[in-house]
C-alpha positions in Angstrom: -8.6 -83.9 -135.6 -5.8 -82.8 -133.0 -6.2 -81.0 -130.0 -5.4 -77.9 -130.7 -8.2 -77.4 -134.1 -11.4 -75.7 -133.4 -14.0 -78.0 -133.0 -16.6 -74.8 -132.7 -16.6 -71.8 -135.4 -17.9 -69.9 -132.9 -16.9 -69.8 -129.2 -19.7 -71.4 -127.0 -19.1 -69.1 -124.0 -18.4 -65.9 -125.2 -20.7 -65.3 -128.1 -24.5 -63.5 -128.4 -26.4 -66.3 -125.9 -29.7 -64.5 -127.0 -29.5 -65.1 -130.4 -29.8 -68.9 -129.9 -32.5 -68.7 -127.2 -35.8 -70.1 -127.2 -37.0 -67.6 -124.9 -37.9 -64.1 -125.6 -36.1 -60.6 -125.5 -37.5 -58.4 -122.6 -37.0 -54.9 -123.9 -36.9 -52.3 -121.1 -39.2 -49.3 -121.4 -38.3 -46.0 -122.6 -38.3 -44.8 -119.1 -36.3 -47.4 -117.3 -33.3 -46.1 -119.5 -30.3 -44.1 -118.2 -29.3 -41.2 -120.2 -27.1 -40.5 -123.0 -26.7 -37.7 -125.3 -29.6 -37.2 -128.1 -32.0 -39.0 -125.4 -35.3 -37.1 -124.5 -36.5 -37.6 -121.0 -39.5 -35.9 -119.4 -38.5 -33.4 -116.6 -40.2 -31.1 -113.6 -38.2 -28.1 -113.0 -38.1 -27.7 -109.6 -35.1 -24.9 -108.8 -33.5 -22.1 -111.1 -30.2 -21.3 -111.0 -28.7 -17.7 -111.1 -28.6 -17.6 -114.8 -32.0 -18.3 -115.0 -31.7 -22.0 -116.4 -34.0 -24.7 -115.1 -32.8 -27.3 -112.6 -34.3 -30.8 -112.5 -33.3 -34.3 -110.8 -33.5 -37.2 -112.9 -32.8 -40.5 -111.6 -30.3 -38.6 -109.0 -28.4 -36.7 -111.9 -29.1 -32.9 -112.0 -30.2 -31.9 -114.9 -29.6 -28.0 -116.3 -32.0 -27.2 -118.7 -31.9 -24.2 -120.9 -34.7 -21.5 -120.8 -37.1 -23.7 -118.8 -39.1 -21.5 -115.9 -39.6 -22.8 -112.6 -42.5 -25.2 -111.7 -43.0 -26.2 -115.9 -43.1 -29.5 -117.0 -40.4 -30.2 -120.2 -39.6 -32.6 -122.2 -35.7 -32.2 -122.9 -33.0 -33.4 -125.2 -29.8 -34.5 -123.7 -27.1 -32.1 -124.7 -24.2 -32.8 -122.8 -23.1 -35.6 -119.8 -20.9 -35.0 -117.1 -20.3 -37.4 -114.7 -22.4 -35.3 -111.7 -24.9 -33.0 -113.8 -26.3 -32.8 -117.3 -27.3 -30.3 -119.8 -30.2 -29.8 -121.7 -32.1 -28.3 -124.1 -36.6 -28.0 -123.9 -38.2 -29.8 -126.9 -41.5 -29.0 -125.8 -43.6 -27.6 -122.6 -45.9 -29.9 -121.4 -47.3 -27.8 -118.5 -46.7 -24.2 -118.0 -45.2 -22.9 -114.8 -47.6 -22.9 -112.2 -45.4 -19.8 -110.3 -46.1 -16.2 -110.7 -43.3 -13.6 -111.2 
């Protein structure tokens, strides 16, 4: 064989090291993951901006959430990412707003 043939048929450094592990995955939990569009993340709306849309902070990204009232607890689909805020959209109230009108 000369030098310059592959010895490997697949390239020891650079391909999936996991898949030839004895070891176990770790899978992170649902909560530990950043979000991305279609996600659903759980949300307190604590402020409401002049359209009346909720405003929430998750994991330092402000989250605007349509038709949410102040003080409810959501869970919300990911709509749209920017690289400062993010849209979305309520799935379901899991507490009402504890604030009265």
């Amino acid at each position: 064989m000369s030098r310059h043939q592959k010895k490997h048929s697949w390239a020891p450094y650079t391909s999936d090291v996991q898949k030839f592990s004895i070891y176990p995955s770790i899978k992170r939990p649902e909560e530990d993951r950043e979000l991305r569009v279609g996600s659903i993340a759980v949300l307190n709306i604590d402020e409401v901006d002049e359209k009346g849309n909720g405003i929430a902070k998750y994991k330092n990204v402000r989250v605007i959430v349509r038709n949410a009232s102040l003080g409810s607890r959501v869970k919300a689909r990911i709509l749209k990412l920017a690289p400062d805020y993010a849209v979305a959209e309520v799935v379901e109230v899991l507490e009402d707003s504890y604030v009265d009108y």
